[in-house]
C-alpha positions in Angstrom: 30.1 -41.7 -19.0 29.2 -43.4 -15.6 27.3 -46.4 -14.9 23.6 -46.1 -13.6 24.3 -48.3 -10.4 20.7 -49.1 -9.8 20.9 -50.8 -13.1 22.7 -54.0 -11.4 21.3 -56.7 -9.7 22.9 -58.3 -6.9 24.9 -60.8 -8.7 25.9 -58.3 -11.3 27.3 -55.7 -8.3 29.0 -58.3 -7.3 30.7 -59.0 -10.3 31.8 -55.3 -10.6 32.9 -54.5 -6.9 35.0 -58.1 -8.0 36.6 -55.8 -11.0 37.5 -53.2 -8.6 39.0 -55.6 -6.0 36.0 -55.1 -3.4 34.7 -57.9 -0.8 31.4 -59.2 -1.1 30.0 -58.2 1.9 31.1 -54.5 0.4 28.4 -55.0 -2.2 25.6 -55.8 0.2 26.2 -52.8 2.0 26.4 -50.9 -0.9 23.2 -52.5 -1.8 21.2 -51.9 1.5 22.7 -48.3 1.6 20.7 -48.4 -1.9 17.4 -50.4 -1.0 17.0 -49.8 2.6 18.5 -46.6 3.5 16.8 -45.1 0.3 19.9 -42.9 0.4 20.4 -40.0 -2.7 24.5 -39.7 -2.5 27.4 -41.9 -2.0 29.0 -39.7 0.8 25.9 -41.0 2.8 27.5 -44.6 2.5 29.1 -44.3 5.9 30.7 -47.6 6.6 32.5 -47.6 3.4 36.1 -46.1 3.1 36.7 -42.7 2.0 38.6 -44.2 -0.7 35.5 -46.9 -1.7 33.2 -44.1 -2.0 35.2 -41.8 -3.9 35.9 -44.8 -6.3 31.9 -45.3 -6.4 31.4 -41.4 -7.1 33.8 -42.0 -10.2 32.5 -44.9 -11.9 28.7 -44.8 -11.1 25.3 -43.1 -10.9 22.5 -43.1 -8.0 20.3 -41.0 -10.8 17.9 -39.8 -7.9 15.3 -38.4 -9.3 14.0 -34.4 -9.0 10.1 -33.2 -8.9 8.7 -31.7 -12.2 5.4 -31.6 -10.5 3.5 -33.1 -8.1 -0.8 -33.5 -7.3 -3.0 -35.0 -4.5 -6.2 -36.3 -4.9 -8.9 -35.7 -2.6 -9.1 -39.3 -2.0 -5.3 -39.3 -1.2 -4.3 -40.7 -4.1 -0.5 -38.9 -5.7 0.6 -38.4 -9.2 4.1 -37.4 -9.5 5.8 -36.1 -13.0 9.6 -36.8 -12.6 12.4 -35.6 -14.5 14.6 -38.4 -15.0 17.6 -37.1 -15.9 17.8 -36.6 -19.4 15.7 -33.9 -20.2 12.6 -36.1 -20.6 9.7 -37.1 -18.1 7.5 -40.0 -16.7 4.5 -40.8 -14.3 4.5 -42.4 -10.7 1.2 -42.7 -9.0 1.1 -43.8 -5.3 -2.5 -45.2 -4.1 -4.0 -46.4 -1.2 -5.9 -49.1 -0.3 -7.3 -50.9 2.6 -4.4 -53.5 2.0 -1.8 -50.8 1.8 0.2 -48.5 -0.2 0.8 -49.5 -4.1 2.5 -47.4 -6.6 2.0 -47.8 -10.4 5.2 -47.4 -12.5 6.3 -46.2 -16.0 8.5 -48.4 -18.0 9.0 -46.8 -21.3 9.5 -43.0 -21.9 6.0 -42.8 -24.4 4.5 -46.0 -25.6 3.9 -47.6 -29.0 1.0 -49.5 -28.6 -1.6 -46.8 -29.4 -4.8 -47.5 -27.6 -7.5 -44.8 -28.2 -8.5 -44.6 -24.9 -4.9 -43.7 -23.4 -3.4 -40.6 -23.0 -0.2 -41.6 -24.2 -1.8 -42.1 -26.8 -0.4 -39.3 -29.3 2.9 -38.3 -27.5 6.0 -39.9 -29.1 7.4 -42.9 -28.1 11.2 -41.9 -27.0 13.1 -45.1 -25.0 12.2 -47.5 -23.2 13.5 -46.9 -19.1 16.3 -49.1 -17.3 16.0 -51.3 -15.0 17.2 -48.7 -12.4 15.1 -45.8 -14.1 12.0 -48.1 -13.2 13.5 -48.7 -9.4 14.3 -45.5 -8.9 10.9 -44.6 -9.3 10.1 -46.4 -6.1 12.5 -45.3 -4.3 11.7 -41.7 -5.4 7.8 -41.7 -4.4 9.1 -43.8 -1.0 11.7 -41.0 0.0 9.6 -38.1 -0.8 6.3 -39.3 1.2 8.7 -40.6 4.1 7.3 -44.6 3.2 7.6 -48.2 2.5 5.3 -49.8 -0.2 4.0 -52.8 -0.3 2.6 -53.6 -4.1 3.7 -52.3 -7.4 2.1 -52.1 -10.7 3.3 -51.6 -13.8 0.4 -50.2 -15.7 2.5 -46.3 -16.0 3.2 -45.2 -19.0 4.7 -47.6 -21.9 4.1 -51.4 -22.9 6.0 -53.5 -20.2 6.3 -56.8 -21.9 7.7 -54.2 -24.9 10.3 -53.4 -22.2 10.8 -57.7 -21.4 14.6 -57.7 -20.4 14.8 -54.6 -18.4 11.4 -54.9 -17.0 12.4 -58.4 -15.4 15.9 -57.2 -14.4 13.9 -54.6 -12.1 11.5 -57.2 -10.8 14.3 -59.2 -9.5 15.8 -55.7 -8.1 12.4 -54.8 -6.2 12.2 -58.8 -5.4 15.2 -59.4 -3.6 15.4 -59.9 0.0 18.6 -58.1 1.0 16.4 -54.7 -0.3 13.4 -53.5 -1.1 12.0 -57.3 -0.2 8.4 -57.0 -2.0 7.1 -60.5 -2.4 6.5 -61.6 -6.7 2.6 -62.1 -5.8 2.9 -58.6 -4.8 3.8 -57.6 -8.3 1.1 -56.7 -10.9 2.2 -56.7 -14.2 -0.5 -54.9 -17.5 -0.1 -55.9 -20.5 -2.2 -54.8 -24.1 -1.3 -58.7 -25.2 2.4 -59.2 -26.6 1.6 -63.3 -26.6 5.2 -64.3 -27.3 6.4 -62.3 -24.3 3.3 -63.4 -22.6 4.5 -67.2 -23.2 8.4 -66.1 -22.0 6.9 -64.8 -18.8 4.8 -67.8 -18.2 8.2 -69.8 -18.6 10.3 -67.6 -15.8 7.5 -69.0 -13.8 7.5 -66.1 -11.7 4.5 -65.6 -9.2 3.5 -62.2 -10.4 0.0 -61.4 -11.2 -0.6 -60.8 -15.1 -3.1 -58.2 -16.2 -4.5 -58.7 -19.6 -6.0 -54.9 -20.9 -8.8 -57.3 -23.0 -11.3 -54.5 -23.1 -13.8 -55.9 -26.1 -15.6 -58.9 -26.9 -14.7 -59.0 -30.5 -11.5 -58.4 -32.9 -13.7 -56.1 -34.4 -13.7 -54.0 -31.5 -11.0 -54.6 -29.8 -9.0 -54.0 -32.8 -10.8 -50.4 -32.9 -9.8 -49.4 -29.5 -6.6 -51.4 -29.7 -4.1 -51.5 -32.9 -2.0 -54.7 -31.7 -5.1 -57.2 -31.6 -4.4 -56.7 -35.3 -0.9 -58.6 -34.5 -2.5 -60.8 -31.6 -6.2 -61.2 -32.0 -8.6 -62.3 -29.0 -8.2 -66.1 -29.3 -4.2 -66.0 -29.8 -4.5 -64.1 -26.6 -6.5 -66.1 -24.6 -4.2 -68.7 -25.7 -1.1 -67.4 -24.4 -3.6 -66.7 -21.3 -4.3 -70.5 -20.5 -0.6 -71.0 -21.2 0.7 -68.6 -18.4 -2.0 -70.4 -15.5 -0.5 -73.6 -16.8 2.9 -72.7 -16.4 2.6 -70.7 -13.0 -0.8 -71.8 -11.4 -1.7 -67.9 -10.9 -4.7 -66.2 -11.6 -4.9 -63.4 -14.2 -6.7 -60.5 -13.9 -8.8 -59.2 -17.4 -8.9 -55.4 -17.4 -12.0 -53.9 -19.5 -12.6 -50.6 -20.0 -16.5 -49.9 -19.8 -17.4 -47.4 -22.8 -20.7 -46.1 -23.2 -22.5 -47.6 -26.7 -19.4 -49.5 -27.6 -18.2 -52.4 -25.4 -20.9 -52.0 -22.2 -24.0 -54.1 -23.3 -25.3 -57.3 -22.3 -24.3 -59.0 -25.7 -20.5 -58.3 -24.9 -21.2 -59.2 -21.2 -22.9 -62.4 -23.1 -19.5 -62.9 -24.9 -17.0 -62.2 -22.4 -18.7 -65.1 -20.2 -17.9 -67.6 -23.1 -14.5 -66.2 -23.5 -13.5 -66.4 -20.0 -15.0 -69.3 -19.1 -13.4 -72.5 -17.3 -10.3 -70.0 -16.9 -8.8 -69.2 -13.5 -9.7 -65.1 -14.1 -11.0 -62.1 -12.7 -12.4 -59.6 -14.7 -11.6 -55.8 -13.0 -14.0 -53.8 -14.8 -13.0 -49.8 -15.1 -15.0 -46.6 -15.4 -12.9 -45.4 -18.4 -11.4 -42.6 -17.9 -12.3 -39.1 -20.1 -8.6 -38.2 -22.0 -8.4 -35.0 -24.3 -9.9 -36.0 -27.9 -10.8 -39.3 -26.5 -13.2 -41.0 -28.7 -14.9 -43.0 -25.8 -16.8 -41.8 -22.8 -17.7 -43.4 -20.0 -20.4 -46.1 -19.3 -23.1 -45.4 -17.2 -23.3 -46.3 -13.6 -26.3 -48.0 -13.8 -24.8 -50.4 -17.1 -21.4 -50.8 -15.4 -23.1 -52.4 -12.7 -25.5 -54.5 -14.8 -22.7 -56.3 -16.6 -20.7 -56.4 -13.8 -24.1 -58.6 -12.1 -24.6 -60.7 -15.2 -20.6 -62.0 -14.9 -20.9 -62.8 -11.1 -24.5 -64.4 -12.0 -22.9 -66.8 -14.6 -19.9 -67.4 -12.9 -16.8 -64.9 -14.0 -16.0 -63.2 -10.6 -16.1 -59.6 -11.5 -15.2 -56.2 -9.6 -15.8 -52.6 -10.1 -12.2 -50.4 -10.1 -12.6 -47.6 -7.5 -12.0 -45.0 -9.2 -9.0 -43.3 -7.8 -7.8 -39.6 -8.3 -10.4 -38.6 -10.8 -9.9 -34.9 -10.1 -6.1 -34.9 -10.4 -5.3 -36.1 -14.3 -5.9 -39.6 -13.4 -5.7 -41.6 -16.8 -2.3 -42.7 -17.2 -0.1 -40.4 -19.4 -2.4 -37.0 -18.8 0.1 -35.2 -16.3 2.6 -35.7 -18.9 0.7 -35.3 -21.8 -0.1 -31.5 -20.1 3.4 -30.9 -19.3 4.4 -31.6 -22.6 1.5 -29.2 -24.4 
């Protein structure tokens, strides 16, 4: 069975082109021909030998992805359902802002966590993706749309920090200079609140931003709409919180869901200022999104905007998600979940 290539970092390509009596500077063509040229086969390598390539085609992978289906939003926003090799299926969304282009990966195949608002919610969880599998997604949407991104996300389907080892091995792949060269503070890493990985990440010190899916006031709640705040309840989390702006100085970001008679009053709003506050946060509040047997619906405009006023008055900055392509299976998990059914 071959090696996935794009399951190496630097070093560690390195190390095997050592094993097969390659240079160094071998690898870091190999590894731009990867990162830079975007390129799908090793025959496209064309300032390696014959021989060096054919040795490549033996032992390794590039695992470029094929199209299972593809949608457009009106608002330009792209969903993309990849087959990823082994007869199963994952999410990539590219979206654009006034900042630039950001695409949102997957880094499990299915997720555990069972939050009643997802749409993954309900489909099995199978593996969790490689390192390269999560690259390659990247590289994928960047090839097809003829692009270079500037910000990722990894809020796709699956628990990242349930993914820890392989999930950092592809930040330092999309990090590194000699490639793809997209700065840590242009990382966003989502997260339902797995403190001890929480704590690890705060100890790589890495600049990425954290987002925390908080989404209620109380363990009551939040334990209703999210299984593992029975494992990690709210103050645990906000513990491991403070802990990570300790350790790395960054900001995080505190996703909440706004659900109509559940988690969208002023009480909640009341409580979220007292959770939050003296913490270096940003609460990014979200329309929540309508999913097939969902139990929650949406807040109303006129609510989301009245909480979103009473944090800003009492001093938790707070912004509205723009809702982005709404009319093309936009919750994470739906294009999936459809193919799937």
């Amino acid at each position: 069975m071959k090696n996935k290539i794009k399951d190496y970092t630097l070093e560690e390509l390195k190390e095997e082109m050592n094993q097969i009596g390659e240079k160094a500077f071998r690898t870091i063509q190999i590894w731009e021909w990867l990162y830079k040229e975007n390129v799908s086969t090793f025959d496209e390598m064309t300032n390696l030998s014959l021989e060096l390539r054919k040795k490549l085609e033996e032992k390794y992978e590039i695992g470029t992805y094929k199209i299972i289906k593809k949608q457009e939003s009106k608002d330009g926003t792209k969903k993309f359902l990849f087959d990823i090799l082994d007869g199963n299926a994952i999410e990539t969304v590219l979206m654009e802002y006034k900042y630039g282009k950001s695409i949102c990966v997957s880094s499990q195949v299915g997720c555990k966590m069972g939050c009643r608002f997802c749409a993954s919610t309900g489909i099995e969880f199978i593996r969790n993706l490689s390192a390269g599998e999560i690259v390659e997604q990247i590289l994928a949407v960047e090839r097809i749309e003829k692009i270079k991104t500037n910000n990722i996300v990894f809020m796709g389907i699956g628990e990242p920090l349930d993914n820890y080892d392989n999930v950092l091995k592809a930040i330092k792949i999309i990090n590194n200079n000699k490639g793809l060269n997209i700065g840590a503070r242009h990382i966003s890493i989502s997260t339902s609140g797995i403190v001890p990985r929480i704590k690890q990440l705060a100890d790589e010190k890495w600049q990425c931003t954290l987002s925390i899916s908080l989404h209620a006031t109380t363990d009551e709640k939040r334990s209703k709409m999210m299984p593992i705040n029975n494992a990690y309840p709210i103050d645990e989390l906000l513990d491991a919180c403070r802990y990570y702006i300790q350790q790395t100085g960054r900001r995080i970001s505190f996703e909440y869901a706004l659900a109509k008679d559940n988690n969208d009053n002023l009480e909640d709003a009341k409580r979220l200022v007292k959770l939050l506050k003296g913490m270096l946060a940003h609460v990014n509040l979200i329309p929540i999104n309508k999913i097939q047997d969902g139990t929650y619906i949406q807040s109303t405009n006129e609510n989301i905007l009245k909480f979103r006023d009473y944090l800003n008055k009492n001093g938790i900055t707070a912004t509205v998600r723009r809702e982005l392509g709404s009319d093309i299976d936009a919750a994470c998990g739906q294009l999936r979940r459809k193919n799937l059914l």
